[in-house]
Structures are given as structure tokens and as C-alpha cells.
N, C-alpha and C positions, 0 to 999 in steps of 0.2 A: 819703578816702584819696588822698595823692597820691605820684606817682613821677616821678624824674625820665627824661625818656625819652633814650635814645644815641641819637647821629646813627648814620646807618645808616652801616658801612663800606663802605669802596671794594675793586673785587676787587684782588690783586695784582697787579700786571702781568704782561702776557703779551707777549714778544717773541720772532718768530720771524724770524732770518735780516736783521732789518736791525732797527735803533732805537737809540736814548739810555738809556746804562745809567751812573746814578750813586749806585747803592748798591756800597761797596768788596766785603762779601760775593759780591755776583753777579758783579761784576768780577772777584775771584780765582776763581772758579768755574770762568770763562769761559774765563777766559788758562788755569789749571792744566792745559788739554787739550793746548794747544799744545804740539810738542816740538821738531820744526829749523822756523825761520822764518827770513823774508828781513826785514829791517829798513832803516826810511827817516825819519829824524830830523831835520824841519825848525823851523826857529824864522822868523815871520814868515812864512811858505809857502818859504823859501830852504833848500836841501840844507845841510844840514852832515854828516851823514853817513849810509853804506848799507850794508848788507853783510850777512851771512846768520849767523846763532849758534842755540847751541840753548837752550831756557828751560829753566833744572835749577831756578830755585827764583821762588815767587810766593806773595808774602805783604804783611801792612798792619803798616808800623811806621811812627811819626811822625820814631821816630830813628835811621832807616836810610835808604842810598839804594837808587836804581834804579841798575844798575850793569851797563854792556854791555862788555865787555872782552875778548878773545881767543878769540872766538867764545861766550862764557860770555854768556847773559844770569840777572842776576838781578833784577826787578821786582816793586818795590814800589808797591802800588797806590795807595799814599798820595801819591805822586809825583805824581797826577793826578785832576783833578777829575772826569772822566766818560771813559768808554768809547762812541764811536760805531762801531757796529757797520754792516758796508756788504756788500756784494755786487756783483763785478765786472760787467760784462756775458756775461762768459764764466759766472757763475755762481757764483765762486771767491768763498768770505768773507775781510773781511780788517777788521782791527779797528785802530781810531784811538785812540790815548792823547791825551787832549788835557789841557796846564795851562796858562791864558792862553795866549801865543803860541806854544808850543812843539805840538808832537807826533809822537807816536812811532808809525807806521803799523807792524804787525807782519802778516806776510802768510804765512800757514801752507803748508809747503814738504811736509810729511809730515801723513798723514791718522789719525788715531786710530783707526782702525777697523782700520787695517793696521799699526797700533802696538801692536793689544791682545795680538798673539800673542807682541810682543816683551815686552808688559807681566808676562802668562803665564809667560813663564820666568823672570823675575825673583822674582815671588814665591811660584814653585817653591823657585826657591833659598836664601831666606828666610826659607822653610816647612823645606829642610833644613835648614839652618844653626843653627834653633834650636831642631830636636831635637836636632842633634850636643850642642848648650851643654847641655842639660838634660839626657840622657843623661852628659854627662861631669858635672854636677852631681850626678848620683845615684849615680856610680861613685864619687865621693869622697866623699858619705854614707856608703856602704854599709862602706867601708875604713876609714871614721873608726870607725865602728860597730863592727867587727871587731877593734880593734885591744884587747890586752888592756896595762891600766895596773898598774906593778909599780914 
């Protein structure tokens, strides 16, 4: 009888608070927390530009850009080959986009922990919002319903 044997797997990685992340998945993961950051955009290590915006949107499209614009950032992970992940000496994480020579250092300005209570009302109000629709979608069953055809 013979079988053929599997190489035995590797575990998955385990990174905490600093490393090399280049799977896109865990990159949007990572970024999707962020919400106002300070941003610093060098090509060849030279500033081109800096300034602070908030992340409303992070996703992987091959045919869409990264788009930083009036304090709006929207990033696409696809824009970049890896995410290096660092830690100040103060302690402070701050996350490096890198594509060949370019990179997009994103330096998180607000903390999620004290974002969640903001996150909280929001889908409170999303939680009403879509009884209100359902509820008026049943009030206009119920009228359809009632109505006598002559």
C-alpha cells in the first residue's frame, strides 16, 4: 500500500506591532482601522508630499487608484507591493506603503479604541434607519392589501 505523504504546513504568520506584510488581504485588514491620519509621500526617500486626511475607503482593485485628495484618502492596496509595519520610539505604530521607489508612510492620528464609541452610533443609526424602510415597506403592503378592486 502506498500513499503519498504532504509536506507538513507552515503556521501562518504571526505579526505583532512591527513586520513585512504582503498579502493584500491583511493589508486591507490593517489599513481598514485607520481613520484621521497624517500622511508623508516620498519617491526615492525625497518629500513630495504631507498632510493629514481621513481613510473613508480601502480596497484591492487592479483598476482603480490610490487617491489622496482634499483631505479624503482612498487606498487601494493594489497600489503597493507590501506594507511594512514599524513602531516609533515613542511607541506610536505607523505603517509604510511601499511600490519600488515610492512610499506612502500613514501615521494614525486617532485611535480605534476611542473611535468605537463613534463607530456605535453610527450603526445605531443604521439599525434605525432600516427599520424606519421596513416598517414603511409593510405600511404599504398592508394598504395594497386593503385596497378593494371595482
Amino acid at each position: 500500500m502506498s500513499y503519498q505523504q504532504l509536506p507538513p504546513q507552515l503556521p501562518a504568520p504571526c505579526i505583532i506591532d512591527s513586520g513585512t506584510i504582503i498579502n493584500k488581504q491583511d493589508m486591507g485588514r490593517l489599513l481598514t482601522s485607520l481613520g484621521h491620519v497624517r500622511y508623508i509621500h516620498t519617491i526615492d526617500g525625497k518629500l513630495k508630499n504631507d498632510g493629514e486626511g481621513r481613510l473613508l475607503e480601502v480596497f484591492a482593485d487592479p483598476h482603480r487608484a490610490t487617491i489622496i485628495a482634499n483631505q479624503a484618502i482612498y487606498l487601494n492596496v493594489q497600489s503597493f507591493d507590501y506594507l511594512q509595519l514599524n513602531q516609533s520610539p515613542e511607541q506610536q505604530t505607523y505603517f509604510d506603503l511601499i511600490q519600488d521607489n515610492r512610499q506612502l508612510r500613514l501615521i494614525p492620528l486617532s485611535n480605534p479604541l476611542q473611535d468605537q464609541g463613534t463607530e456605535q452610533i453610527n450603526v445605531e443609526a443604521l439599525e434605525a434607519m432600516v427599520t424606519q424602510v421596513l416598517h414603511a415597506k409593510w405600511d404599504v403592503q398592508i394598504d395594497d392589501d386593503g385596497e378593494c378592486p371595482f
